[in-house]
gemmi code that builds the backbone of each chain (N, CA, C; Angstrom):
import gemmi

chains = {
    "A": [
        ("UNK", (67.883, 78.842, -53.876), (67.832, 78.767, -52.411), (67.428, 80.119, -51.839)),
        ("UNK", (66.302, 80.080, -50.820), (66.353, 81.531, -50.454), (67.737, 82.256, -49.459)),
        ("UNK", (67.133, 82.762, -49.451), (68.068, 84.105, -48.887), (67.632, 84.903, -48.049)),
        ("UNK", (68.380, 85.039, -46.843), (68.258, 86.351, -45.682), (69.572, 86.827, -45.167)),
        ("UNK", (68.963, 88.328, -45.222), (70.145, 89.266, -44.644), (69.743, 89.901, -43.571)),
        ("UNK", (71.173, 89.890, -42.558), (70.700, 89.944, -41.300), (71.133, 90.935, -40.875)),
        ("UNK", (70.725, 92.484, -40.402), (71.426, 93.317, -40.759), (71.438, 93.910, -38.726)),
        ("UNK", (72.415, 94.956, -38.481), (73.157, 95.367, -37.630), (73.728, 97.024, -37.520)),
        ("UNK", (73.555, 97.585, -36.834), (74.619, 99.084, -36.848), (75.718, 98.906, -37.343)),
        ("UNK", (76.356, 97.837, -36.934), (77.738, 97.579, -37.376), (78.245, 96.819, -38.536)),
        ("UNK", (77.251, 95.404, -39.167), (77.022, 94.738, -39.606), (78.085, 93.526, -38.861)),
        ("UNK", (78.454, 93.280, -37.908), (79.306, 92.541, -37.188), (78.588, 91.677, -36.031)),
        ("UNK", (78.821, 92.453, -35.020), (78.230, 91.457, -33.852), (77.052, 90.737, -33.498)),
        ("UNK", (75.982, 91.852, -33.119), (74.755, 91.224, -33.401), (74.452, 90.787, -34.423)),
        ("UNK", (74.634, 91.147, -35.371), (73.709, 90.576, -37.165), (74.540, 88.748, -36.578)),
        ("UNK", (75.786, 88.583, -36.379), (76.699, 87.637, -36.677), (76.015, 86.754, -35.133)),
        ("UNK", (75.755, 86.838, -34.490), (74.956, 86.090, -33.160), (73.727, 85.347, -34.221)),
        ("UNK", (72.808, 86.306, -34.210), (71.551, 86.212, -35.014), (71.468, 85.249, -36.105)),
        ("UNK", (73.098, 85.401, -36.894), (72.671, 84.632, -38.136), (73.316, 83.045, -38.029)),
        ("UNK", (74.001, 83.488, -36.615), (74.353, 81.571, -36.489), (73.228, 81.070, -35.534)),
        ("UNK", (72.501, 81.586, -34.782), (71.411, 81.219, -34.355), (70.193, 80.582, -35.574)),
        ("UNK", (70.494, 81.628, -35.982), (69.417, 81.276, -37.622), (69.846, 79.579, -38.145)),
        ("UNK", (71.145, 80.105, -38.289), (71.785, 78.771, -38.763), (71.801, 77.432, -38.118)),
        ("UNK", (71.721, 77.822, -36.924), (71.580, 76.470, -36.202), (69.942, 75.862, -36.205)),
        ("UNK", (69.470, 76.734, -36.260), (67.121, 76.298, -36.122), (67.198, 75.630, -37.235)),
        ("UNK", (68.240, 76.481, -38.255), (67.338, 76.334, -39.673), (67.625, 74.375, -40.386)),
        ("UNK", (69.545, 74.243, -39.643), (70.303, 73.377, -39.634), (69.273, 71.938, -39.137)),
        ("UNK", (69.158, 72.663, -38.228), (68.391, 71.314, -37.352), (66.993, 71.105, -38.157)),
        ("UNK", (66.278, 71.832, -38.437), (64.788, 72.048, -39.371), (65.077, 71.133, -40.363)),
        ("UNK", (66.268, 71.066, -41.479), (66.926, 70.756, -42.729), (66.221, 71.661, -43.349)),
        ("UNK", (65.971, 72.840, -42.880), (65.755, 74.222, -44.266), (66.858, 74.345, -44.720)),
        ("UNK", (67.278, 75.042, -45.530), (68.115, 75.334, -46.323), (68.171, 76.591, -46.936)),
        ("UNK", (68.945, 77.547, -46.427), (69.001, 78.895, -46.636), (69.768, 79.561, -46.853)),
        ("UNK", (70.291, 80.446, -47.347), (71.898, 81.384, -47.138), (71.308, 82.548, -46.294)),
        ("UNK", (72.101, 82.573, -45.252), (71.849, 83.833, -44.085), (73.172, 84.824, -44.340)),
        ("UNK", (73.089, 86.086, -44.984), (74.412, 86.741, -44.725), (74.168, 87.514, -43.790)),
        ("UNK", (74.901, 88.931, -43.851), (75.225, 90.201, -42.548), (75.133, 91.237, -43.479)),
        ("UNK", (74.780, 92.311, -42.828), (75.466, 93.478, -42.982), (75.302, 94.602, -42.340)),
        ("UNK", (75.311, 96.294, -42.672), (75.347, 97.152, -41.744), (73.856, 97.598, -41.996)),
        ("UNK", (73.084, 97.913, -41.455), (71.648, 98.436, -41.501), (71.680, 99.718, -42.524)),
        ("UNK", (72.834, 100.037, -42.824), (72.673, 101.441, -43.571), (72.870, 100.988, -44.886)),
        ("UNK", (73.823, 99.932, -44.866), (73.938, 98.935, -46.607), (72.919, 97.966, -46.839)),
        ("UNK", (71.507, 97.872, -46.232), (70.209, 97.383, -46.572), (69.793, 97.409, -47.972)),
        ("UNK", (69.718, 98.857, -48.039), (68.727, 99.510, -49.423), (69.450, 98.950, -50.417)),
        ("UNK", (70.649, 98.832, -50.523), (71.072, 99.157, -51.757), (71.502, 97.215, -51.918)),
        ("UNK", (71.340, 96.472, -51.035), (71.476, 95.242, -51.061), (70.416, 94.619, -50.968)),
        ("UNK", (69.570, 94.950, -51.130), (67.827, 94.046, -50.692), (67.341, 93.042, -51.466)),
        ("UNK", (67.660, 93.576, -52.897), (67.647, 93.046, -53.912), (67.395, 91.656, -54.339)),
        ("UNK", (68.809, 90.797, -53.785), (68.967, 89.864, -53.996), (68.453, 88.916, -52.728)),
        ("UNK", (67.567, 89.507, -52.135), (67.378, 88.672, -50.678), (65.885, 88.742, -50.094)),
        ("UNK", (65.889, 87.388, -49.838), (63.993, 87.100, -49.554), (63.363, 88.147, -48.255)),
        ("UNK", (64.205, 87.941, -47.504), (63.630, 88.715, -46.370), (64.942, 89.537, -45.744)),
        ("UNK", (64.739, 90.460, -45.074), (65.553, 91.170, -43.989), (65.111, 91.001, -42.773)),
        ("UNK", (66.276, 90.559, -41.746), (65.696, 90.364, -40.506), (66.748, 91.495, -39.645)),
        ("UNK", (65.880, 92.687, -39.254), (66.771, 93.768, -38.611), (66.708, 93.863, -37.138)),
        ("UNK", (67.646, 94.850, -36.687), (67.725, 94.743, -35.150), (67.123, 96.802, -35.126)),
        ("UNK", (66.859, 97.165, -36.221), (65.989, 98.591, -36.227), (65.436, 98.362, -37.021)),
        ("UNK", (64.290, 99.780, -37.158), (63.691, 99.720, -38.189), (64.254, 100.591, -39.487)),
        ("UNK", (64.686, 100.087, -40.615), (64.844, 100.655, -42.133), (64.224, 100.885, -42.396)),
        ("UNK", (64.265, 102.471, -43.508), (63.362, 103.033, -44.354), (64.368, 102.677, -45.512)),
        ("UNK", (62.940, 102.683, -46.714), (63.269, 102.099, -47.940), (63.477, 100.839, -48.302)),
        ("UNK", (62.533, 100.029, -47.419), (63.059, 98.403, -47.993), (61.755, 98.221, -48.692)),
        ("UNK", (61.858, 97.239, -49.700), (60.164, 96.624, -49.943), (60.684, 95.154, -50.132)),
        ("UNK", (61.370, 95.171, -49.494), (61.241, 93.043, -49.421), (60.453, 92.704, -47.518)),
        ("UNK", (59.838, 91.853, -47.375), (59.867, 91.557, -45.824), (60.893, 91.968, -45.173)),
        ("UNK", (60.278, 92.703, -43.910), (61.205, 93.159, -43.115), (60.420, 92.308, -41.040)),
        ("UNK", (61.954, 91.726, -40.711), (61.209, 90.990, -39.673), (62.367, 91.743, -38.034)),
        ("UNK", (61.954, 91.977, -37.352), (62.296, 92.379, -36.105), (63.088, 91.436, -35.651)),
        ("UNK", (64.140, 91.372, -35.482), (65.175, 90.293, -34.863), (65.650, 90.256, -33.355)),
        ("UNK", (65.402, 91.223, -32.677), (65.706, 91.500, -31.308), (65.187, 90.260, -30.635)),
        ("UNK", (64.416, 89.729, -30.625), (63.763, 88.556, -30.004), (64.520, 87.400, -29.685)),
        ("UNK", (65.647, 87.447, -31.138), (66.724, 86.233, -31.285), (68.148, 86.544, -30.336)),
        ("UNK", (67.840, 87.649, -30.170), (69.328, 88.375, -28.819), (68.551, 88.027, -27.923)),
        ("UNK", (67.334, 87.834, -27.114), (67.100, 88.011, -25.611), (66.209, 86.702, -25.547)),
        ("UNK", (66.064, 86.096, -26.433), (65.234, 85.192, -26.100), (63.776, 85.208, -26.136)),
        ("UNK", (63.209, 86.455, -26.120), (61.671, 86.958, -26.233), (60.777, 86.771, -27.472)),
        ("UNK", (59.704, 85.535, -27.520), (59.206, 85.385, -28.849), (60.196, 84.730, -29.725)),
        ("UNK", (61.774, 84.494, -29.760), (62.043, 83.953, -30.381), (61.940, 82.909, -31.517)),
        ("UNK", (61.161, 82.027, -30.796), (60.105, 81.394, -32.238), (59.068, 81.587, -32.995)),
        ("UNK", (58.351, 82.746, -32.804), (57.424, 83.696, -33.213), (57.748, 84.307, -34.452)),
        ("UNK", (59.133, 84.727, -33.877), (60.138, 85.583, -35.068), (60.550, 84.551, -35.858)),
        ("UNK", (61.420, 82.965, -35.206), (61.521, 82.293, -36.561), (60.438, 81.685, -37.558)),
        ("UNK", (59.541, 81.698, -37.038), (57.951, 80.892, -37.848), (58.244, 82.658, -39.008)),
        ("UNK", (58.178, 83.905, -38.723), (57.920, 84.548, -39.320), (58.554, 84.724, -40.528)),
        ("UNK", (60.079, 84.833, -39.937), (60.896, 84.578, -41.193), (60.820, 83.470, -41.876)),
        ("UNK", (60.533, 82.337, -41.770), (59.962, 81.182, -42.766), (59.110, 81.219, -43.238)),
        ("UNK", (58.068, 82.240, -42.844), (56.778, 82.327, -44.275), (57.399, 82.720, -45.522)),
        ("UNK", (58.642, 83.771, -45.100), (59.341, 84.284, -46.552), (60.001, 83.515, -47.194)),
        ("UNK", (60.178, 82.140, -46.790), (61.679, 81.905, -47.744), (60.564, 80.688, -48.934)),
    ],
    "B": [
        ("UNK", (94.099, 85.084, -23.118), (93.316, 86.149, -24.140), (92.202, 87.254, -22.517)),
        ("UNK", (91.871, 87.113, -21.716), (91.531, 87.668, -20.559), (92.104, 88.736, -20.136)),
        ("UNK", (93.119, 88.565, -20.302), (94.423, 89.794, -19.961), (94.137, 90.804, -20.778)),
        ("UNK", (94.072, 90.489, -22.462), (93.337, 91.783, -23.064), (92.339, 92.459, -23.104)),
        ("UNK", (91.454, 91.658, -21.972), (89.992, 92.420, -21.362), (90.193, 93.411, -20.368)),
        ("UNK", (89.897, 94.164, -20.193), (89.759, 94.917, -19.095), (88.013, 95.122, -18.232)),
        ("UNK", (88.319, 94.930, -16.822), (86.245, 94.697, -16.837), (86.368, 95.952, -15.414)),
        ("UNK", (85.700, 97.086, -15.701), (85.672, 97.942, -14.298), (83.708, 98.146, -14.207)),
        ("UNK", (83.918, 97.642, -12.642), (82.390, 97.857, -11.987), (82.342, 99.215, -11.858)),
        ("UNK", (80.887, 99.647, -12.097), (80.353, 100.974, -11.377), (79.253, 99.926, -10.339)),
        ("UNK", (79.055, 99.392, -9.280), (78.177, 99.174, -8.910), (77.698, 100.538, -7.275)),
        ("UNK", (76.255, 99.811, -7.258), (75.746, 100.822, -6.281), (76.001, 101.956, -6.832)),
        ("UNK", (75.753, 102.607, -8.148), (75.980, 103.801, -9.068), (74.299, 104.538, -8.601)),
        ("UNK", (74.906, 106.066, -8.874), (73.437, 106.828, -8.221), (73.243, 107.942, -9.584)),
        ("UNK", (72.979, 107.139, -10.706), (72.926, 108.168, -11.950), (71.730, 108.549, -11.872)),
        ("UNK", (70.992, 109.596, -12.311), (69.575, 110.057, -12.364), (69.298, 109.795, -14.026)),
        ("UNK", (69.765, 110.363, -14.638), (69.861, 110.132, -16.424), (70.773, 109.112, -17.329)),
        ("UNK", (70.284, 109.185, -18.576), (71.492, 108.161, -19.476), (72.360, 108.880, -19.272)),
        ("UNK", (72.122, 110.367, -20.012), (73.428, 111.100, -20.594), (74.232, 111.566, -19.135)),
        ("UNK", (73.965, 111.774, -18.099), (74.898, 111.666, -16.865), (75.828, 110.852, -17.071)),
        ("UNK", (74.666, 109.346, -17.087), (75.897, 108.177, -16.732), (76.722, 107.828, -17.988)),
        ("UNK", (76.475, 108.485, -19.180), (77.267, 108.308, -20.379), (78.601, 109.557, -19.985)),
        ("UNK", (78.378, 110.404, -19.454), (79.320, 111.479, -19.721), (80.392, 111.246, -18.561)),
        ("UNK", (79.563, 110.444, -17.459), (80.718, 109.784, -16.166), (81.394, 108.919, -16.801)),
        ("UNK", (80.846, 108.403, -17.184), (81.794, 106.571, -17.809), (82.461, 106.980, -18.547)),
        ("UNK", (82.232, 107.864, -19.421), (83.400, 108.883, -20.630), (84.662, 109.380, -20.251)),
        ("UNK", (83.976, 110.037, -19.045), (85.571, 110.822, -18.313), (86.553, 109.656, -17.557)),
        ("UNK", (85.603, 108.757, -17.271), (86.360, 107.887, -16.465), (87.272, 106.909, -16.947)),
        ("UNK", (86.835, 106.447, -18.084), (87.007, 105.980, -18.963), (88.418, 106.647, -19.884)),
        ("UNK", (88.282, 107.787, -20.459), (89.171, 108.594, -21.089), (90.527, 108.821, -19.963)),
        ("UNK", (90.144, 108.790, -18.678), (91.326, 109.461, -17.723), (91.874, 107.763, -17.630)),
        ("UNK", (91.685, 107.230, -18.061), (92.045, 105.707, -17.967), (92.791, 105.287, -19.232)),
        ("UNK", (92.734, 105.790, -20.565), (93.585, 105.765, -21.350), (92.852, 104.885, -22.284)),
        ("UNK", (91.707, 104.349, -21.663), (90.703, 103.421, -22.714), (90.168, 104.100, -23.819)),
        ("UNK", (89.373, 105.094, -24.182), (88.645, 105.766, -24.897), (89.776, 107.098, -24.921)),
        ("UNK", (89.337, 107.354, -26.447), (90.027, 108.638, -26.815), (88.650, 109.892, -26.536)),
        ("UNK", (88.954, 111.177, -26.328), (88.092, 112.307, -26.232), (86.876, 112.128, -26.821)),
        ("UNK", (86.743, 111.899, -27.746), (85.310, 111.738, -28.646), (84.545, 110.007, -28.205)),
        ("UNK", (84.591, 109.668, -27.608), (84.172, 108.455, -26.969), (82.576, 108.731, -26.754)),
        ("UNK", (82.519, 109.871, -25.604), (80.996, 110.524, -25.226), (80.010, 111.135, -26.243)),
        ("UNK", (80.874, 111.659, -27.597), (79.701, 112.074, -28.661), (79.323, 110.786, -28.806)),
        ("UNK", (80.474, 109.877, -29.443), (80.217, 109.409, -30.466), (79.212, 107.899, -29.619)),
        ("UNK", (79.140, 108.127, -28.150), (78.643, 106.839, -27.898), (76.784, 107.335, -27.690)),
        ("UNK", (76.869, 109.077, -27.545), (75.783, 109.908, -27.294), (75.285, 109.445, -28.701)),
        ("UNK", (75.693, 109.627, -29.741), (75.135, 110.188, -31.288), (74.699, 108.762, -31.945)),
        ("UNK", (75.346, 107.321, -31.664), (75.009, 105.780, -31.839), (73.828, 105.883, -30.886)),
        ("UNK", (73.404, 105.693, -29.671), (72.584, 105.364, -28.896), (71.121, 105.915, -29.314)),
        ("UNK", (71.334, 107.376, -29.941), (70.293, 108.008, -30.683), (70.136, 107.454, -31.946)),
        ("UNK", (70.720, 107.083, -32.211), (70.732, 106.288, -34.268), (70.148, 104.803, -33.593)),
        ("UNK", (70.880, 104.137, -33.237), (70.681, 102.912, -32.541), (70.753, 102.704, -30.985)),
        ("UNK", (69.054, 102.660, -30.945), (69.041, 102.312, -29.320), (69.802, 100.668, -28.841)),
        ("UNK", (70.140, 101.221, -27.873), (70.564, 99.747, -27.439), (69.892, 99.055, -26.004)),
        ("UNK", (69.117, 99.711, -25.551), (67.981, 98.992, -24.511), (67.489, 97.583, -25.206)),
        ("UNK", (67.895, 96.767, -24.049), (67.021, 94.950, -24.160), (66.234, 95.051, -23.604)),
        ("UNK", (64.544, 94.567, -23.869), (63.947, 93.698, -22.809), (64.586, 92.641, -22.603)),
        ("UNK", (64.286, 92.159, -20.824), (65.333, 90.701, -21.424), (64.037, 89.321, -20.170)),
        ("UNK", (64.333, 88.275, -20.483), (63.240, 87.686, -19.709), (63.614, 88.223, -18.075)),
        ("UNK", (64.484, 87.932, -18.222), (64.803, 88.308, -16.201), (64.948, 89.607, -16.217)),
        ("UNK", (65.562, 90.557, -16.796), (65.668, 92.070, -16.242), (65.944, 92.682, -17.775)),
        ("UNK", (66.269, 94.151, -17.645), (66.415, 94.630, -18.877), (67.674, 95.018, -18.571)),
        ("UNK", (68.299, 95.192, -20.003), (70.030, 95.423, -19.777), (69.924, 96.487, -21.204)),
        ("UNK", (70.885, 97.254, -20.820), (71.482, 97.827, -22.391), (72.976, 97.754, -22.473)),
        ("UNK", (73.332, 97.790, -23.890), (74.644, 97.566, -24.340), (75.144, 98.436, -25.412)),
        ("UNK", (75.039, 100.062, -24.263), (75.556, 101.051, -25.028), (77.290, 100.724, -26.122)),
        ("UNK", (77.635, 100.933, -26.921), (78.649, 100.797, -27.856), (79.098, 101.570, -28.759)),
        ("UNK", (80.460, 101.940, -29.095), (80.748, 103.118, -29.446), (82.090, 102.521, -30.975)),
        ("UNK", (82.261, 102.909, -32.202), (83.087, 102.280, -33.370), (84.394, 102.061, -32.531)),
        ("UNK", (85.174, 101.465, -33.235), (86.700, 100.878, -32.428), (86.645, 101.808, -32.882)),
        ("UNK", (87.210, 102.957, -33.552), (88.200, 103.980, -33.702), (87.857, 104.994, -32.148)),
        ("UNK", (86.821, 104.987, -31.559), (87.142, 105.413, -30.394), (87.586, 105.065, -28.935)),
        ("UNK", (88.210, 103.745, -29.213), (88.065, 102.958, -28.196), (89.945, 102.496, -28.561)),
        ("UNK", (90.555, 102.415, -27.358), (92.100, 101.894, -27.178), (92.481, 100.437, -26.626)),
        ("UNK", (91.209, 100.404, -26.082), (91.794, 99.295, -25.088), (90.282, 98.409, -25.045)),
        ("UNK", (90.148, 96.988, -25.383), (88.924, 96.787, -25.218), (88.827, 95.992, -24.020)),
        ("UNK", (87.110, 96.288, -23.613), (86.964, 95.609, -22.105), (85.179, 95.867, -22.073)),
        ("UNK", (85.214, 95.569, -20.756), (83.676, 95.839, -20.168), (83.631, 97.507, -19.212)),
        ("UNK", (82.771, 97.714, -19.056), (82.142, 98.393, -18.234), (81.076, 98.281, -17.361)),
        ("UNK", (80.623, 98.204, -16.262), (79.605, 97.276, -15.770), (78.743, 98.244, -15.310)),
        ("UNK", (77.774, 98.701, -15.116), (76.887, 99.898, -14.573), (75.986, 99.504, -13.939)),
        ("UNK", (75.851, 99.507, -12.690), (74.706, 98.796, -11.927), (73.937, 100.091, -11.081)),
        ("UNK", (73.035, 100.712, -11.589), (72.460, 101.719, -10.930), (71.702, 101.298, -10.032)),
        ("UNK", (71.371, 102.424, -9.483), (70.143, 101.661, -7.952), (68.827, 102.117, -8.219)),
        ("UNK", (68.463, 103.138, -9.071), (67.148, 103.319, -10.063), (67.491, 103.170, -11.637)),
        ("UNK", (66.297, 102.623, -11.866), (65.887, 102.210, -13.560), (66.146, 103.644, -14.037)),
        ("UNK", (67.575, 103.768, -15.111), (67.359, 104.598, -16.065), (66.886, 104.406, -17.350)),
        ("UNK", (66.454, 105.453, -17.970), (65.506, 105.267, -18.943), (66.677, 104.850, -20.907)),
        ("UNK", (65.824, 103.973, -21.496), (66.712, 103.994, -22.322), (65.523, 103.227, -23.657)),
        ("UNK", (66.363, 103.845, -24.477), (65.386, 103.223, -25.998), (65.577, 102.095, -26.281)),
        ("UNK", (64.318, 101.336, -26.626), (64.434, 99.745, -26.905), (64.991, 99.612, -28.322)),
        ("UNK", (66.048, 98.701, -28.396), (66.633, 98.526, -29.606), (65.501, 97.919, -30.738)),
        ("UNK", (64.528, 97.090, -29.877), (63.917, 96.335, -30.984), (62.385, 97.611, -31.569)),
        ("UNK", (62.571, 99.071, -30.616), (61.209, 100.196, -31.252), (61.641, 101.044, -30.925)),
        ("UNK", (62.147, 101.686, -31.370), (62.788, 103.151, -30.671), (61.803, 104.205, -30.416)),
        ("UNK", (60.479, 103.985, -30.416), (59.487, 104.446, -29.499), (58.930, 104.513, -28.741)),
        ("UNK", (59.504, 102.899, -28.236), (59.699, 102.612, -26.539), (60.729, 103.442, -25.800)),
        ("UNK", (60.196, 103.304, -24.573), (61.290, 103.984, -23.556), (61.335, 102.012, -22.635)),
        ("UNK", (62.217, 102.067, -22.353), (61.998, 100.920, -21.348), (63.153, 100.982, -20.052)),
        ("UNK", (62.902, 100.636, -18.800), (63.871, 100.968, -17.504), (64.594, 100.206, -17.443)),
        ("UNK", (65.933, 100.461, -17.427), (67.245, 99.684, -17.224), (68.325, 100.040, -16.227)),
        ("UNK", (68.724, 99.144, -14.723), (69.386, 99.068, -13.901), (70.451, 98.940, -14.363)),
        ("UNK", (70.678, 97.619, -15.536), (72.432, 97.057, -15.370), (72.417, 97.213, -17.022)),
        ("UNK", (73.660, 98.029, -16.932), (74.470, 98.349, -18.337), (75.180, 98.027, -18.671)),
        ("UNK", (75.980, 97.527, -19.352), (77.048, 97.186, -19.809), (77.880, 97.799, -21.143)),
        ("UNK", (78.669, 98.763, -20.648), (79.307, 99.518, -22.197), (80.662, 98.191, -22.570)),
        ("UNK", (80.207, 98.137, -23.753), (80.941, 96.901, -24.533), (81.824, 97.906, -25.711)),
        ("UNK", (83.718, 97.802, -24.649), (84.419, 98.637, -25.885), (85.287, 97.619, -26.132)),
        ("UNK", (85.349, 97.456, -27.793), (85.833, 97.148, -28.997), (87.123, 98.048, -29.333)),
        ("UNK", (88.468, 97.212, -29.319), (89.189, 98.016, -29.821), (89.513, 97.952, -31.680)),
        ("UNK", (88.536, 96.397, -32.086), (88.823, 96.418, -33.112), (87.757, 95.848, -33.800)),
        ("UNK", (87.529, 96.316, -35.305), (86.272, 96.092, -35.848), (85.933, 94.872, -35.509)),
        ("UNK", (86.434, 93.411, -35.310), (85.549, 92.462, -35.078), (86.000, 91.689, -33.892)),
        ("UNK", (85.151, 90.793, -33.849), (85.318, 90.058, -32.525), (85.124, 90.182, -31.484)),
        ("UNK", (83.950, 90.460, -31.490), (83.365, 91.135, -29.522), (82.448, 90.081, -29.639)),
        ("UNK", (82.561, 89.540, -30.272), (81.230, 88.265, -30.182), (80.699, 87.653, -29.411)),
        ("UNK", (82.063, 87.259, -28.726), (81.650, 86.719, -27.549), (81.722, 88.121, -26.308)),
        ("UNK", (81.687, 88.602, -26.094), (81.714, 89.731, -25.201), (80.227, 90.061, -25.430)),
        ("UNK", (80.132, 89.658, -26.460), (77.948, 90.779, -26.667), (77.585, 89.207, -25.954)),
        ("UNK", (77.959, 87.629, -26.721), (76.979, 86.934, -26.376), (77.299, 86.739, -24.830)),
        ("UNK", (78.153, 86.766, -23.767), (78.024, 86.801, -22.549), (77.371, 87.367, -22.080)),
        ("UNK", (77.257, 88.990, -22.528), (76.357, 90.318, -22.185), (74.875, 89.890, -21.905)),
        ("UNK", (74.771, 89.085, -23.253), (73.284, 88.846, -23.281), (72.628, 87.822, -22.083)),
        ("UNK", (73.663, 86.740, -21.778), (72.893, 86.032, -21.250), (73.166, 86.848, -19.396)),
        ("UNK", (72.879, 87.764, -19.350), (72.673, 88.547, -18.327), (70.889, 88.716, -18.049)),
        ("UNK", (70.384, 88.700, -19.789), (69.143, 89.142, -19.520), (68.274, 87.903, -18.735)),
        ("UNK", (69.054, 86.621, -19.001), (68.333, 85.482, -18.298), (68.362, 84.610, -17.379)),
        ("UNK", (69.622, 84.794, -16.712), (70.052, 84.339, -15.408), (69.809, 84.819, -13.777)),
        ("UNK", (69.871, 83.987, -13.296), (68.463, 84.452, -12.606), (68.902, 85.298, -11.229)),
        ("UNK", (70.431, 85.706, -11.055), (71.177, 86.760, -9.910), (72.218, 87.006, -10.940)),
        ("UNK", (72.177, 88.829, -10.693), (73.607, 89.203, -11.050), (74.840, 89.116, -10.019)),
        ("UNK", (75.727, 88.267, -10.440), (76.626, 88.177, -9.384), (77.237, 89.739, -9.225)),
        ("UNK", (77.816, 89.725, -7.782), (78.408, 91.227, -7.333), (79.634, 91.128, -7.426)),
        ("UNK", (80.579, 92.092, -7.458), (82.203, 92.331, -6.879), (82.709, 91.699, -7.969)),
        ("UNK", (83.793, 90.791, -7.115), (84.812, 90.277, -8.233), (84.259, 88.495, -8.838)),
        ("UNK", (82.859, 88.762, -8.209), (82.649, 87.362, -8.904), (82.030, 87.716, -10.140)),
        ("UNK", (81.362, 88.886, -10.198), (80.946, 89.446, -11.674), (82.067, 90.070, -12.445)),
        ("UNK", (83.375, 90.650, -11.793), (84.394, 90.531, -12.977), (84.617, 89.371, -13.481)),
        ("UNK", (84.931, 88.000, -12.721), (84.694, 86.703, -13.391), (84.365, 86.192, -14.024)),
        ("UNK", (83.207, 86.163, -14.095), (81.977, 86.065, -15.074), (82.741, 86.637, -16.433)),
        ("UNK", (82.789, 88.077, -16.572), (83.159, 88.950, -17.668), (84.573, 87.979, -18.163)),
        ("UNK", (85.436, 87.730, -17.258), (86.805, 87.418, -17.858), (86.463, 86.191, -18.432)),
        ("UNK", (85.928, 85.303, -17.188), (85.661, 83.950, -18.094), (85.357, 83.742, -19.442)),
        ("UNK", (84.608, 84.339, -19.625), (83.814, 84.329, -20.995), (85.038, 84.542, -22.276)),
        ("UNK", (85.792, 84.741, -22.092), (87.510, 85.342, -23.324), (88.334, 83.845, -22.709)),
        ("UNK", (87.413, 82.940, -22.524), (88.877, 81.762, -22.164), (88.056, 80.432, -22.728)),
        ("UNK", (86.583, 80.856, -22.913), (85.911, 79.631, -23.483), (85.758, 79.246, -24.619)),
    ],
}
model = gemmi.Model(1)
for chain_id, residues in chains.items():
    chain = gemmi.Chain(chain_id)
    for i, (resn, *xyz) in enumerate(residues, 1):
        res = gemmi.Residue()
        res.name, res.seqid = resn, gemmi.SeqId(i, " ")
        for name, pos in zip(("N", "CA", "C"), xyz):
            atom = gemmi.Atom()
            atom.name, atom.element = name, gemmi.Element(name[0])
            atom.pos, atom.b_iso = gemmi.Position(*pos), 0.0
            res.add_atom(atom)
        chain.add_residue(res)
    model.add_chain(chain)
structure = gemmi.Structure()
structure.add_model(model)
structure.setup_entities()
């Protein structure tokens, strides 16, 4: 199953908005995905195991897809951003 | 659960800069028993790591935020300036983008502001910010739904 990590300053609030939003498109779609969280600074060393990263900054040091998530907090492009993250999974 | 919110307006606020209106809301804040002393680095030194400027469809908002360990008491802060101060877009931090209404979102504990950010947000899309105590409302409501 693929995999996305949804990452945050905090790895809490926003990542955790974002990834039940995720969850609900993806729910309704019948994709099938595991969306976790975490803190934007525990990226690198977690990337590994995960198809894409969808961040609310930009990380240095990733080489998996990296997708801009702000869109999914305000509403802007929002489906732009989810078509994007589904090329990865 | 409302009662453990606390929501104080700055409206009709006449800040010229962020770091003004970060270092007012700090003191004001701190003489209030909400935020401990280090509140103003540490909300100065996040905002530079992580911008928190929204575009938002109706207006732009930011949601400056600072770790619970500096924070006592959690609540809102409401900042309604009367000129666009300038602030970094969370989604490029090479944007600058203008923001009237702020909202400092303090956390007294690592989780659960969830709903406090997702109320925040839907600020960016509704189409009047309510004033006075109907926008503390707003804020409280949101901890009862």
């Amino acid at each position: 199953m693929s995999k996305i990590l949804v990452a945050c300053a905090v790895g809490v609030n926003t990542s955790e908005i974002i990834a039940s939003k995720l969850r609900d498109i993806f729910d309704e779609e019948g994709i099938s995905a595991t969306i976790e969280t975490s803190k934007i600074n525990d990226v690198s060393g977690m990337q590994d195991e995960f198809d894409v990263i969808v961040s609310l900054a930009d990380i240095e040091g990733i080489n998996k897809p990296l997708v801009n998530g702000v869109g999914l907090l305000t509403g802007i492009n929002a489906e732009e951003i989810v078509n994007k993250i589904k090329e990865y999974l | 659960m409302s009662k453990d919110i606390e929501v104080f307006l700055l409206e009709e606020s006449n800040f010229s800069t962020q770091s003004e209106m970060f270092e007012s809301v700090s003191e004001t804040l701190f003489k209030k028993g909400m935020v401990n002393k280090n509140f103003y680095n540490a909300i100065t030194k996040r905002e530079s790591m992580f911008p928190t400027g929204l575009k938002g469809k109706k207006r732009n908002i930011a949601i400056p935020h600072a770790d619970p360990e500096f924070v006592n008491k959690s609540g809102y802060i409401v900042v309604k300036n009367k000129t666009p101060l300038k602030f970094k877009n969370m989604g490029n931090k090479e944007e600058e983008i203008e923001v009237k209404l702020i909202v400092f979102i303090l956390s007294s504990t690592a989780e659960g502001h969830m709903d406090l950010l997702q109320k925040t947000l839907s600020l960016t899309t509704i189409d009047a910010i309510p004033a006075g105590a109907k926008l503390t409302n707003f804020f409280e409501r949101s901890n009862n739904e």
